[in-house]
DSSP file (Angstrom, degrees, kcal/mol; ACC not computed):
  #  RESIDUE AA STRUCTURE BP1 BP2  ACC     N-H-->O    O-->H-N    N-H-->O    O-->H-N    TCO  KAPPA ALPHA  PHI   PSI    X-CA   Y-CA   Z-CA
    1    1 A X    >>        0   0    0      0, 0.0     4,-1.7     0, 0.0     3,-0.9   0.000 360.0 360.0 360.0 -42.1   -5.6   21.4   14.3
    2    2 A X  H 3>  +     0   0    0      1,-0.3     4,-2.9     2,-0.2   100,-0.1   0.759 360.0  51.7 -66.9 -15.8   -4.1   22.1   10.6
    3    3 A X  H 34 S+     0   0    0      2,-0.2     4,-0.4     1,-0.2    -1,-0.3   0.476 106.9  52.2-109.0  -7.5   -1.8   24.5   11.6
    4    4 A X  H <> S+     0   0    0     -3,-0.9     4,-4.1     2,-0.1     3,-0.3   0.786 111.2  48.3 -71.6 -41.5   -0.5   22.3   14.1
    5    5 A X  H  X S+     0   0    0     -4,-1.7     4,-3.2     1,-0.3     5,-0.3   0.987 112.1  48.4 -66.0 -54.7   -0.1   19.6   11.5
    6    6 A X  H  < S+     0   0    0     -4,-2.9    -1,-0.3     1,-0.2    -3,-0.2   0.727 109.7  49.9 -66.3 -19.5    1.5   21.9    9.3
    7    7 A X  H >> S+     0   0    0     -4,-0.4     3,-3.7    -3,-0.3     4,-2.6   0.967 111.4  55.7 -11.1 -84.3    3.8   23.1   12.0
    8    8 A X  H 3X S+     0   0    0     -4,-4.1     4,-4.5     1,-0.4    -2,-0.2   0.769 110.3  40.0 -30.8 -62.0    4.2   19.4   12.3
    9    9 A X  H 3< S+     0   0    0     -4,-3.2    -1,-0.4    85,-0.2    -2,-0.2   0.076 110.7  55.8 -63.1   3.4    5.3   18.9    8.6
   10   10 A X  H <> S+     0   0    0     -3,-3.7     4,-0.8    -5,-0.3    -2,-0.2   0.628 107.3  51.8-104.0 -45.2    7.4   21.8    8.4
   11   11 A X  H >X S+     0   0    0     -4,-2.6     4,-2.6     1,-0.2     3,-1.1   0.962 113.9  45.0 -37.3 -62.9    9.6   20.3   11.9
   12   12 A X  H 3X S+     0   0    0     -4,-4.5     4,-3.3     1,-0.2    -1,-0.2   0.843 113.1  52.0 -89.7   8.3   10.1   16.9   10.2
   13   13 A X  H 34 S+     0   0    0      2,-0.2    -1,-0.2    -3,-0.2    -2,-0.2   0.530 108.7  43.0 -36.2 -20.6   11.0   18.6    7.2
   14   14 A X  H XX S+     0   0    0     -3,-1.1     3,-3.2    -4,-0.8     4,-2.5   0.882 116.5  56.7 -78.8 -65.9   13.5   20.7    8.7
   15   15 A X  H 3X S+     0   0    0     -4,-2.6     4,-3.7     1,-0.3    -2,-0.2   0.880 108.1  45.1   7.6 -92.7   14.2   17.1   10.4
   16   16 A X  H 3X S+     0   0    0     -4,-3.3     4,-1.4     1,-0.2    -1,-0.3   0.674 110.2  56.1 -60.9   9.2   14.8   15.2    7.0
   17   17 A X  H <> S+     0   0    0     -3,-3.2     4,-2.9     2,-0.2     5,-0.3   0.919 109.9  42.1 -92.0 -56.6   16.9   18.1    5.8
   18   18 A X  H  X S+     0   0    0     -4,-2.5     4,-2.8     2,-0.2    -2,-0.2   0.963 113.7  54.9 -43.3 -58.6   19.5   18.0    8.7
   19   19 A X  H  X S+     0   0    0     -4,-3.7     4,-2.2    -5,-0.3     3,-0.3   0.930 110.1  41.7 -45.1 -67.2   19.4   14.3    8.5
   20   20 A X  H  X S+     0   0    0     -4,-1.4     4,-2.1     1,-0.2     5,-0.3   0.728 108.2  62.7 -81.9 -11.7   20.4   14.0    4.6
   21   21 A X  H  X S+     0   0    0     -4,-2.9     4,-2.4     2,-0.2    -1,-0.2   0.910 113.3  38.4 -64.0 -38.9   23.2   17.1    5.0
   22   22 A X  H >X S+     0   0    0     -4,-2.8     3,-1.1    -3,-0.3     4,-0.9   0.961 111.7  51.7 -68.8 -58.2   24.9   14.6    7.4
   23   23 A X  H 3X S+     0   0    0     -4,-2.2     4,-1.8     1,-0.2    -2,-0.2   0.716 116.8  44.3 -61.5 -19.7   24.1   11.6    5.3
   24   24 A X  H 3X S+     0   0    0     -4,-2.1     4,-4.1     2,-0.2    -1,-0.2   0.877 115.5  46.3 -48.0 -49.7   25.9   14.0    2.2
   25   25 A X  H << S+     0   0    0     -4,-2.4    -1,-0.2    -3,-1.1    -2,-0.2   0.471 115.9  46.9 -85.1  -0.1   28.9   15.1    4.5
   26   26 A X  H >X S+     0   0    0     -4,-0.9     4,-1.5    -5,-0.2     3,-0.8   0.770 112.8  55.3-115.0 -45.8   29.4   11.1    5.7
   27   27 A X  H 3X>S+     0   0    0     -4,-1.8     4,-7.5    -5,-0.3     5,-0.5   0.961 107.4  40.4 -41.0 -67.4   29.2   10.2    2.2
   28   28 A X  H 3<5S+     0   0    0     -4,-4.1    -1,-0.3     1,-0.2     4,-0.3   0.510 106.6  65.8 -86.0  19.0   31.8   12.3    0.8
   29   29 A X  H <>5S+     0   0    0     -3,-0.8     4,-3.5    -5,-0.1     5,-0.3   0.621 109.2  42.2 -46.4 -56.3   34.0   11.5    3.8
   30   30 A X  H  X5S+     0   0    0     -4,-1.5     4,-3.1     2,-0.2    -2,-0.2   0.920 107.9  56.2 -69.8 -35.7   33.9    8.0    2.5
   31   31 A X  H  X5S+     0   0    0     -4,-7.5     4,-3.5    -5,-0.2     5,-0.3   0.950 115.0  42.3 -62.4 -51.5   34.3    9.0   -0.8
   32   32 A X  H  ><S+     0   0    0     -5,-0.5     4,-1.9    -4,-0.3     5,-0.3   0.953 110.1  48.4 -50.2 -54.4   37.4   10.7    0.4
   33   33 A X  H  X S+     0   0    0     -4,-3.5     4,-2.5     1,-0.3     3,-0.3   0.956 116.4  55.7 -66.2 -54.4   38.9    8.4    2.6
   34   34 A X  H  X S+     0   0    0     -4,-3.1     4,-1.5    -5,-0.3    -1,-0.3   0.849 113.6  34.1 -33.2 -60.9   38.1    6.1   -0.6
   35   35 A X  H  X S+     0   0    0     -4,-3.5     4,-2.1     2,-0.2     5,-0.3   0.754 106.6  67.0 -87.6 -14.4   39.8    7.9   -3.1
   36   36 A X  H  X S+     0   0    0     -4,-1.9     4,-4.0    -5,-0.3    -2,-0.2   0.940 105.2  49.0 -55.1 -62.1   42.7    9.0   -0.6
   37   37 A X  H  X S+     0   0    0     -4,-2.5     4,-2.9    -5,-0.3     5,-0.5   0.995 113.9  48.3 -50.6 -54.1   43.7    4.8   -0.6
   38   38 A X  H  X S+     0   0    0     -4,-1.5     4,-0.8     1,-0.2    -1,-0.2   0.837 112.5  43.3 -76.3 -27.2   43.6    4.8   -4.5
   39   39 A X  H  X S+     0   0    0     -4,-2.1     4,-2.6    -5,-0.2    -1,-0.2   0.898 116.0  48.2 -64.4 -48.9   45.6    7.8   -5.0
   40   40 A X  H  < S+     0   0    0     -4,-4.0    -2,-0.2    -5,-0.3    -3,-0.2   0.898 118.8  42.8 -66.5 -30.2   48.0    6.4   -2.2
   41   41 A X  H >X S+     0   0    0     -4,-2.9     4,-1.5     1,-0.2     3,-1.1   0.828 115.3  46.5 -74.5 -33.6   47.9    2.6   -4.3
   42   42 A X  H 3X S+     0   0    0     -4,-0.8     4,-0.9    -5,-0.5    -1,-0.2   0.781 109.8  56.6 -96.7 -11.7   48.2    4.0   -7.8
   43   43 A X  H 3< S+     0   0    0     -4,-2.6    -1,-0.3     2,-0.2    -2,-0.2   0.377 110.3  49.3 -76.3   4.2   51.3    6.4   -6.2
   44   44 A X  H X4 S+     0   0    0     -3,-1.1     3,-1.3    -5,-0.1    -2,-0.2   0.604 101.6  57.9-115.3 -43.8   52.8    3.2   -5.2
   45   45 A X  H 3< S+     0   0    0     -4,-1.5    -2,-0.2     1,-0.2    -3,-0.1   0.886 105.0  51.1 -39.2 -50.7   52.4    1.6   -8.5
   46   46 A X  T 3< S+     0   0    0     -4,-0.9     2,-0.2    -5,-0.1    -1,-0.2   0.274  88.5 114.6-103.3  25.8   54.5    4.3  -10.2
   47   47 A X  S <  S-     0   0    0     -3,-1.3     2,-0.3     1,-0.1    -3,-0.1  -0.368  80.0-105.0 -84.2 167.1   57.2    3.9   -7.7
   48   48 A X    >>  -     0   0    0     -2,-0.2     3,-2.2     1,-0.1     4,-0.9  -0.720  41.2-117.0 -83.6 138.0   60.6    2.6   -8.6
   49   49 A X  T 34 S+     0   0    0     -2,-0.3    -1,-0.1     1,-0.2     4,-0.1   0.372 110.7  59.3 -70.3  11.3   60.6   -1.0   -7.3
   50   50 A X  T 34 S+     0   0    0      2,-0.1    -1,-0.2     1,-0.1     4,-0.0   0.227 116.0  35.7-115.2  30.5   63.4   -0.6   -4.7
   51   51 A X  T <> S+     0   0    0     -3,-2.2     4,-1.0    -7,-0.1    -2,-0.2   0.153 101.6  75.5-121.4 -11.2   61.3    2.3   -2.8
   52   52 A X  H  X S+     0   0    0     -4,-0.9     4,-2.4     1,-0.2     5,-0.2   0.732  88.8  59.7 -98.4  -8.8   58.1    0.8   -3.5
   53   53 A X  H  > S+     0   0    0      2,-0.2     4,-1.1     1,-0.2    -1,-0.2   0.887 108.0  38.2 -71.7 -32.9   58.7   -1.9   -0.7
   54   54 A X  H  > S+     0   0    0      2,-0.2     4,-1.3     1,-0.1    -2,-0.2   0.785 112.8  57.2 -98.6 -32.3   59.1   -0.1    2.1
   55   55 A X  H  X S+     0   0    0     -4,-1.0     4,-3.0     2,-0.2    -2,-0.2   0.852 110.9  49.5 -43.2 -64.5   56.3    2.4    0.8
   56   56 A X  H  X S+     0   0    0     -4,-2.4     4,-1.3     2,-0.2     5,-0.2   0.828 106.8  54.1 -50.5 -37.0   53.9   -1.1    0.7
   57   57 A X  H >< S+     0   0    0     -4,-1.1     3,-0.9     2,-0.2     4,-0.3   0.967 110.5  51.0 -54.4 -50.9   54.9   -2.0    4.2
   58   58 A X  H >X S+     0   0    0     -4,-1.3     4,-1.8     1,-0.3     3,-0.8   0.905 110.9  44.2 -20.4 -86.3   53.7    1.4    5.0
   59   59 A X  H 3X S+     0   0    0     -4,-3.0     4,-1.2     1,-0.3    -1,-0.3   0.455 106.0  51.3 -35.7 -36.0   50.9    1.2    3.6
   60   60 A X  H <X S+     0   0    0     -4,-1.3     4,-0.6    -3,-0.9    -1,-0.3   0.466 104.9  66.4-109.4   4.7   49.4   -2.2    4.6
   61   61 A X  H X> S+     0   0    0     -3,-0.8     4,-0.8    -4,-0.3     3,-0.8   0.955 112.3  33.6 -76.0 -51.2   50.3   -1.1    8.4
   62   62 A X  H >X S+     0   0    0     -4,-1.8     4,-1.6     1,-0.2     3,-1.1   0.888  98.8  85.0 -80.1 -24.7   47.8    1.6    8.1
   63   63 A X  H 3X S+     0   0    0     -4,-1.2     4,-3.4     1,-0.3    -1,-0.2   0.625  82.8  53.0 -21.9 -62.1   45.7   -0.2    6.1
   64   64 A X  H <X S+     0   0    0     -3,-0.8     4,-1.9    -4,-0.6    -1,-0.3   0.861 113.1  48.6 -40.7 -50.7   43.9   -2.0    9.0
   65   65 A X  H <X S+     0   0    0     -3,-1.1     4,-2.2    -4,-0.8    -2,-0.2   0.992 113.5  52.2 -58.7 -44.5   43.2    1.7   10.5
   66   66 A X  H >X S+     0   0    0     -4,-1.6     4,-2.0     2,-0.2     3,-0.7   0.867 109.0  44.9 -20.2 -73.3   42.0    2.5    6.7
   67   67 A X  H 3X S+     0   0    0     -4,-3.4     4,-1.6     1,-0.3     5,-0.4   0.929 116.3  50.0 -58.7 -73.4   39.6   -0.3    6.4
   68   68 A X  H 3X S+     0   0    0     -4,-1.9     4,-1.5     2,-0.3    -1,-0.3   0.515 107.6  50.3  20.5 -82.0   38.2    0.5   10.0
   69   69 A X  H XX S+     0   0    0     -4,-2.2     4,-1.4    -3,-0.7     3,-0.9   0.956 118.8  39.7 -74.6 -71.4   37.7    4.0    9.4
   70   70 A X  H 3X S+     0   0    0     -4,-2.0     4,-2.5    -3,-0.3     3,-0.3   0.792 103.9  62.1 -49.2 -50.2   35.8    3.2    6.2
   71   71 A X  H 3< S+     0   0    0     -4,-1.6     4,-0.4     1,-0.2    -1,-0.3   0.831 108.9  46.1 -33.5 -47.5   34.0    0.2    7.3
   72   72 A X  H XX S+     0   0    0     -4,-1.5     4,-1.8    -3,-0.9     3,-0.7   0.909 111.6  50.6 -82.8 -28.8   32.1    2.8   10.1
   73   73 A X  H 3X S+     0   0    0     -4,-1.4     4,-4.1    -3,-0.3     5,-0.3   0.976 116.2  43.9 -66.4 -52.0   31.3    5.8    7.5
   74   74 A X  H 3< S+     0   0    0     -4,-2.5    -1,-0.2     1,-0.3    -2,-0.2   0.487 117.8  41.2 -94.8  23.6   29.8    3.0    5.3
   75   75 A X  H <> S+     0   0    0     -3,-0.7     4,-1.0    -4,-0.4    -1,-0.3   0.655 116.8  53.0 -89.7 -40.5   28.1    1.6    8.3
   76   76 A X  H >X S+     0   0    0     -4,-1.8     4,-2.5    -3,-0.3     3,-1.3   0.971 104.2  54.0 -43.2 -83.0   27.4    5.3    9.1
   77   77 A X  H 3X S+     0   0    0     -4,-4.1     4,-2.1     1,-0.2    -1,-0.2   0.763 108.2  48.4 -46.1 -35.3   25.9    5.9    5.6
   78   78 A X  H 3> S+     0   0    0     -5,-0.3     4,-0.7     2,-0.2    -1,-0.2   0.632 110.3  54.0 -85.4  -5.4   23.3    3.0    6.0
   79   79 A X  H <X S+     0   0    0     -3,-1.3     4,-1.4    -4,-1.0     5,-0.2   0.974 119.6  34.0 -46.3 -79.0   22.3    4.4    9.6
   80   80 A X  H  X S+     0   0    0     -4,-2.5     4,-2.1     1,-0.3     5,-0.4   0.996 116.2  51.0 -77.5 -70.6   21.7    7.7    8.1
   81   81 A X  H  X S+     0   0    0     -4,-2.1     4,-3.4    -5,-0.3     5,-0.4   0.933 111.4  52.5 -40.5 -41.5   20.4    6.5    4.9
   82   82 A X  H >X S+     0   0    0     -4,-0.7     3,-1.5     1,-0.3     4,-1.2   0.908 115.7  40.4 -38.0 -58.9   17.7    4.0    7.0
   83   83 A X  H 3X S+     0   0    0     -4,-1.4     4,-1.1     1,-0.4    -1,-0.3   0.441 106.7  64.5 -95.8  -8.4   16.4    6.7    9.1
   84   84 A X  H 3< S+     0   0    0     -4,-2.1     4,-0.4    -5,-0.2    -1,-0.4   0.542 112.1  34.9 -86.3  -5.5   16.4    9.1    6.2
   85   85 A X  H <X S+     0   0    0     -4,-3.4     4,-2.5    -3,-1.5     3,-0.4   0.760 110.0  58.3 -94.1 -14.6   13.9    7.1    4.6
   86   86 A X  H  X S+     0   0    0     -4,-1.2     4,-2.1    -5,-0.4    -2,-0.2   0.821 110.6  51.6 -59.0 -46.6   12.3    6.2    7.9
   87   87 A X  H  X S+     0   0    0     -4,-1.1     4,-1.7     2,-0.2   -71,-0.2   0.749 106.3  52.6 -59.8 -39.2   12.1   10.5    7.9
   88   88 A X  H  > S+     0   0    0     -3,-0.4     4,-2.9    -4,-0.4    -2,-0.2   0.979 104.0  52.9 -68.1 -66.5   10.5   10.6    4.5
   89   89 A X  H  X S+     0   0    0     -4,-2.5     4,-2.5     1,-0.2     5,-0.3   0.879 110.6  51.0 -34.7 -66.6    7.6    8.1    5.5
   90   90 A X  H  X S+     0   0    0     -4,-2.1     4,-1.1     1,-0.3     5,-0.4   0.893 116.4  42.5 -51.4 -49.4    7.0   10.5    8.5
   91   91 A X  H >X S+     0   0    0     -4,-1.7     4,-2.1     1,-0.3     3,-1.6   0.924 110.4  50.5 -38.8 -71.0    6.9   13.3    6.1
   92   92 A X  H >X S+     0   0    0     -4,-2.9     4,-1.4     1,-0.3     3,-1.1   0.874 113.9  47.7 -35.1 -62.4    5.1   11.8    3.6
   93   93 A X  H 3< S+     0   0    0     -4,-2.5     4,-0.4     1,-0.3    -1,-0.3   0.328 111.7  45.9 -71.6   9.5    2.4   10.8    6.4
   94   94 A X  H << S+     0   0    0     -3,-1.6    -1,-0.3    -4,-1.1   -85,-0.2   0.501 113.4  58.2-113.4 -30.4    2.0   14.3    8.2
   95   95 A X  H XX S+     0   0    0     -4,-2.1     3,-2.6    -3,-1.1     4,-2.2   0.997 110.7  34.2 -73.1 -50.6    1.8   15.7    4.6
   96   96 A X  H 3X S+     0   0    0     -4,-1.4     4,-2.8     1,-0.3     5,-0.2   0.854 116.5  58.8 -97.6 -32.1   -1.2   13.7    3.3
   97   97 A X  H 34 S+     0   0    0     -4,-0.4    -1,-0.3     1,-0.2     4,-0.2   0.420 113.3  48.0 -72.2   4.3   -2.8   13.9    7.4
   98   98 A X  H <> S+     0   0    0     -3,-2.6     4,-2.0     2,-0.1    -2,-0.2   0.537 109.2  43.7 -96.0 -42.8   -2.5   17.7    6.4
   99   99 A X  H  X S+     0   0    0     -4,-2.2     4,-0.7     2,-0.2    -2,-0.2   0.822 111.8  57.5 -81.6 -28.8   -3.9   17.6    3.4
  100  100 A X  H >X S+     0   0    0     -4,-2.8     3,-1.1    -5,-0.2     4,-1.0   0.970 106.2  51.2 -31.1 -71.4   -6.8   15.4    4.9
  101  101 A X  H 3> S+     0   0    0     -4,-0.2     4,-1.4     1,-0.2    -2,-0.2   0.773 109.0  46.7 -25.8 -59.4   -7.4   17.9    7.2
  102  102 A X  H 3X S+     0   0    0     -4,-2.0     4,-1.1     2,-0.2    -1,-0.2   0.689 108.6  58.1 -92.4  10.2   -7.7   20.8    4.6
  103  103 A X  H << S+     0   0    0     -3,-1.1     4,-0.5    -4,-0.7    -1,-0.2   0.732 113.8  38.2 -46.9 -47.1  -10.0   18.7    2.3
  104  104 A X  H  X S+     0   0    0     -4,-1.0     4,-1.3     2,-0.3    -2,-0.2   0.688 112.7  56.3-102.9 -29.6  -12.3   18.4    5.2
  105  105 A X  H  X S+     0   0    0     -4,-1.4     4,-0.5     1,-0.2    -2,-0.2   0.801 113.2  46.2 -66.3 -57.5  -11.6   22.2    6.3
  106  106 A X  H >X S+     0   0    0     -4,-1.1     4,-2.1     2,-0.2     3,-0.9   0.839 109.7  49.6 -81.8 -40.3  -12.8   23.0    2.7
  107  107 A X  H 3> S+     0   0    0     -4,-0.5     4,-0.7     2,-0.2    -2,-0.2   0.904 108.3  55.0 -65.7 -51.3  -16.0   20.8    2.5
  108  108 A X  H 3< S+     0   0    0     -4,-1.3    -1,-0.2     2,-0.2    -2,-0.2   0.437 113.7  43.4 -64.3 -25.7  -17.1   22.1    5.7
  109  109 A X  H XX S+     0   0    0     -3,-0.9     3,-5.0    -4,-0.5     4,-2.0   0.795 108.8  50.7 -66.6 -89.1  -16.8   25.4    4.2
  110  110 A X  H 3< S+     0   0    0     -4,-2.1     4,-0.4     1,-0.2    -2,-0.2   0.440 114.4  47.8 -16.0 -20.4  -18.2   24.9    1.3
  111  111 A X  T 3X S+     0   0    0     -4,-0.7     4,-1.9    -2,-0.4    -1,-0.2   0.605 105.8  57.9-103.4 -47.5  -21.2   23.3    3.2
  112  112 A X  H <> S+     0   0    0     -3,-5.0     4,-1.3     2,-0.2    -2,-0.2   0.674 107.1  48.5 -67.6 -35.5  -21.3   26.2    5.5
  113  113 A X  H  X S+     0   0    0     -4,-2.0     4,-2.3     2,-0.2    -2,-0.2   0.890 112.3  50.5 -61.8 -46.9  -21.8   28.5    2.4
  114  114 A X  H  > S+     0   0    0     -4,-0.4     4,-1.2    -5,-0.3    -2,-0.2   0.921 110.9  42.4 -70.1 -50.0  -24.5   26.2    1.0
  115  115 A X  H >X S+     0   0    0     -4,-1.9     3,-1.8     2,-0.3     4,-1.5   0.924 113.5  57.0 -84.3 -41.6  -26.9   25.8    4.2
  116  116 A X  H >X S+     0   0    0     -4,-1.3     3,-3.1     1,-0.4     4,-1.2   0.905 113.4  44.6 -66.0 -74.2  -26.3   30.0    4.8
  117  117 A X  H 3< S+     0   0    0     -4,-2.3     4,-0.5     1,-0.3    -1,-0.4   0.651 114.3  47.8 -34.0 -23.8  -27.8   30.2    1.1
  118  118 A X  H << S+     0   0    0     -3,-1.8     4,-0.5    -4,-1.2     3,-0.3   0.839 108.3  47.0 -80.3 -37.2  -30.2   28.0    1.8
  119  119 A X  H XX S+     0   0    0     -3,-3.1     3,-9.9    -4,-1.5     4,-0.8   0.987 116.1  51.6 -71.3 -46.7  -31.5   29.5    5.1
  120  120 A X  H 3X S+     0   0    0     -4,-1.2     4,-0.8     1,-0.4    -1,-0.3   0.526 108.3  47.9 -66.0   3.6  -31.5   33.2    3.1
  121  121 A X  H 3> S+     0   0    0     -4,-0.5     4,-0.6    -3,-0.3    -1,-0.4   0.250 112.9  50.1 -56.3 -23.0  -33.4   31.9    0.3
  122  122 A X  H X> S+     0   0    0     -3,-9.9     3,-2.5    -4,-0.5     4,-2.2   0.894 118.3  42.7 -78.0 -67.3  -35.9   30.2    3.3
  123  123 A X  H 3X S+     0   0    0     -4,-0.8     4,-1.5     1,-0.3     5,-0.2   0.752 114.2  48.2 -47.3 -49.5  -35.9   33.7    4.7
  124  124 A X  H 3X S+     0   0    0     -4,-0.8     4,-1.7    -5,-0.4    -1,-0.3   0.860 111.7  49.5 -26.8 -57.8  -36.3   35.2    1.3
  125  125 A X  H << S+     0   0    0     -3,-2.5     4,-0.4    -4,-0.6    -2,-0.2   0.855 115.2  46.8 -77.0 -28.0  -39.1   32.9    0.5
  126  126 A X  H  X S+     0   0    0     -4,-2.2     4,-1.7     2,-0.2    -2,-0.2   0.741 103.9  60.1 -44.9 -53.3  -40.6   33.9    3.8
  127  127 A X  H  X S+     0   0    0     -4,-1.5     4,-1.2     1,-0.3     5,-0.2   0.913 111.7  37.9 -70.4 -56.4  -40.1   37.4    3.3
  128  128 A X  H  X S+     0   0    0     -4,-1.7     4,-1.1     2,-0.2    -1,-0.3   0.680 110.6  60.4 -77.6 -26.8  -42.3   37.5    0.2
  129  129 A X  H  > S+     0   0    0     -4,-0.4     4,-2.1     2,-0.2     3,-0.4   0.969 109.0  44.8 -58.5 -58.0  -44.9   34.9    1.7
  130  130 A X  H  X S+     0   0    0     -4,-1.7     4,-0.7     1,-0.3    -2,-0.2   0.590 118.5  47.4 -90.8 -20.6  -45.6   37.4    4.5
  131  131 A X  H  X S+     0   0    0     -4,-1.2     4,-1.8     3,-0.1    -1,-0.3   0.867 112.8  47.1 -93.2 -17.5  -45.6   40.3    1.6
  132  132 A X  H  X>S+     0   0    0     -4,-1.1     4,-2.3    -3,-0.4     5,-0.5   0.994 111.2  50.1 -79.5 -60.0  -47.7   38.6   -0.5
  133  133 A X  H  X5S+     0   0    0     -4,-2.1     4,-1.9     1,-0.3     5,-0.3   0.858 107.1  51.3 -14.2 -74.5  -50.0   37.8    2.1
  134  134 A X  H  X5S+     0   0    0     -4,-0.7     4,-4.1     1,-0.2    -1,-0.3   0.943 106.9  54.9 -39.5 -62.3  -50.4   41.1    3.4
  135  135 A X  H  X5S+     0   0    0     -4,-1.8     4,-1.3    -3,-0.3     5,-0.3   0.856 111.7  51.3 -46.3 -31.5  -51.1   42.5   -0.3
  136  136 A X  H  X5S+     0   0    0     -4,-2.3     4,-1.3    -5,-0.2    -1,-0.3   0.812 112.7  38.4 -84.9 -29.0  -53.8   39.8   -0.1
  137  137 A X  H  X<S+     0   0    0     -4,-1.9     4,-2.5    -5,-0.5    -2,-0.2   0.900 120.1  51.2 -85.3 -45.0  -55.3   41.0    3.4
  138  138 A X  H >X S+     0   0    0     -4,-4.1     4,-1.8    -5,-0.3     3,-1.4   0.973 115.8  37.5 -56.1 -80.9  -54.8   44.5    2.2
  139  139 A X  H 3X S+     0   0    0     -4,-1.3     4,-1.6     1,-0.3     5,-0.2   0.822 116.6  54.9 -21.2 -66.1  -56.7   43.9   -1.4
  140  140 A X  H 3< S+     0   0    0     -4,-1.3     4,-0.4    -5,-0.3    -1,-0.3   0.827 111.0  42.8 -64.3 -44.1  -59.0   41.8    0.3
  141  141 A X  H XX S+     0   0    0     -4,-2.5     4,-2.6    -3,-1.4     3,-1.8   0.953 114.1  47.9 -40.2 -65.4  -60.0   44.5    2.9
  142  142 A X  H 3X S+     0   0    0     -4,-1.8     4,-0.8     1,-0.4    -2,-0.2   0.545 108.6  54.7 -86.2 -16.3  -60.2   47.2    0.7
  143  143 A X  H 3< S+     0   0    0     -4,-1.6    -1,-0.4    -5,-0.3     4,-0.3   0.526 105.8  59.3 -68.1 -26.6  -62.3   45.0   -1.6
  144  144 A X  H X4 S+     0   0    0     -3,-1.8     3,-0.8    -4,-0.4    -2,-0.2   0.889 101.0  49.7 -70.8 -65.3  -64.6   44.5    1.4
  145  145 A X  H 3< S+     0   0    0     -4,-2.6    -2,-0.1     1,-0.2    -3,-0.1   0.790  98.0  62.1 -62.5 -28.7  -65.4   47.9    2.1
  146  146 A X  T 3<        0   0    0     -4,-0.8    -1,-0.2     1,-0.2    -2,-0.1   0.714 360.0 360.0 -64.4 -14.2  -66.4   48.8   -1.4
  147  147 A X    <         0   0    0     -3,-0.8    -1,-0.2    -4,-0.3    -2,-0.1   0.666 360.0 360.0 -46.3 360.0  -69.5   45.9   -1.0
């Protein structure tokens, strides 16, 4: 059963790893797309004003696609980020139902050790009742015959 679990925990770990490399690579997508528009605004800025109209026109045509396109990465990015904490919880909870596990794994040892020491110490105590005894039957015999 632990070595399922840990199986288990090592899958959504792999899981949450995949998950936050997209939510990275959708991040800086946005960050791009983001700083692509502020390069393109502040190149617009430093235009001479009878180029910079037709340049603006440009600009606010794509714009719409711009916002768009950005609007779904940073819809994108709170998808991914949700279910990457949604990913974590699982983690989290398959780790500590793992660690339950070898708690109980370990007591059960430990436990297993104690009662075997205990029985050889009965046996022990046993061993030496049944010699002593004997010495005692012996002694006592041999005490008998000298009467």
């Amino acid at each position: 059963m632990l070595d399922i679990k840990a199986k288990e925990e090592q899958k959504k770990r792999a899981e949450l790893l995949a998950l936050t490399e997209k939510l990275a690579a959708t991040r800086s997508e946005l960050l791009t797309q983001q700083r692509i528009l502020e390069d393109i605004i502040c190149h617009i800025c430093h235009v001479k004003p009878e180029k910079r109209l037709g340049r603006q026109e440009l600009f606010l045509k794509s714009s719409v696609t711009n916002d768009e396109l950005i609007g779904r990465l940073k819809n994108r990015v709170s998808e991914l980020e949700s279910k990457q904490r949604e990913k974590i919880a699982e983690v989290l909870k398959a780790r500590r139902f793992k660690e339950g596990l070898e708690k109980l794994r370990d007591r059960a040892k430990k436990q297993f050790i104690k009662d075997q020491e205990k029985l050889e110490q009965k046996e022990f105590d046993e061993g030496a009742t049944i010699s002593f005894a004997r010495k005692m039957m012996k002694h006592g015999k041999s005490g008998d015959a000298g009467d």
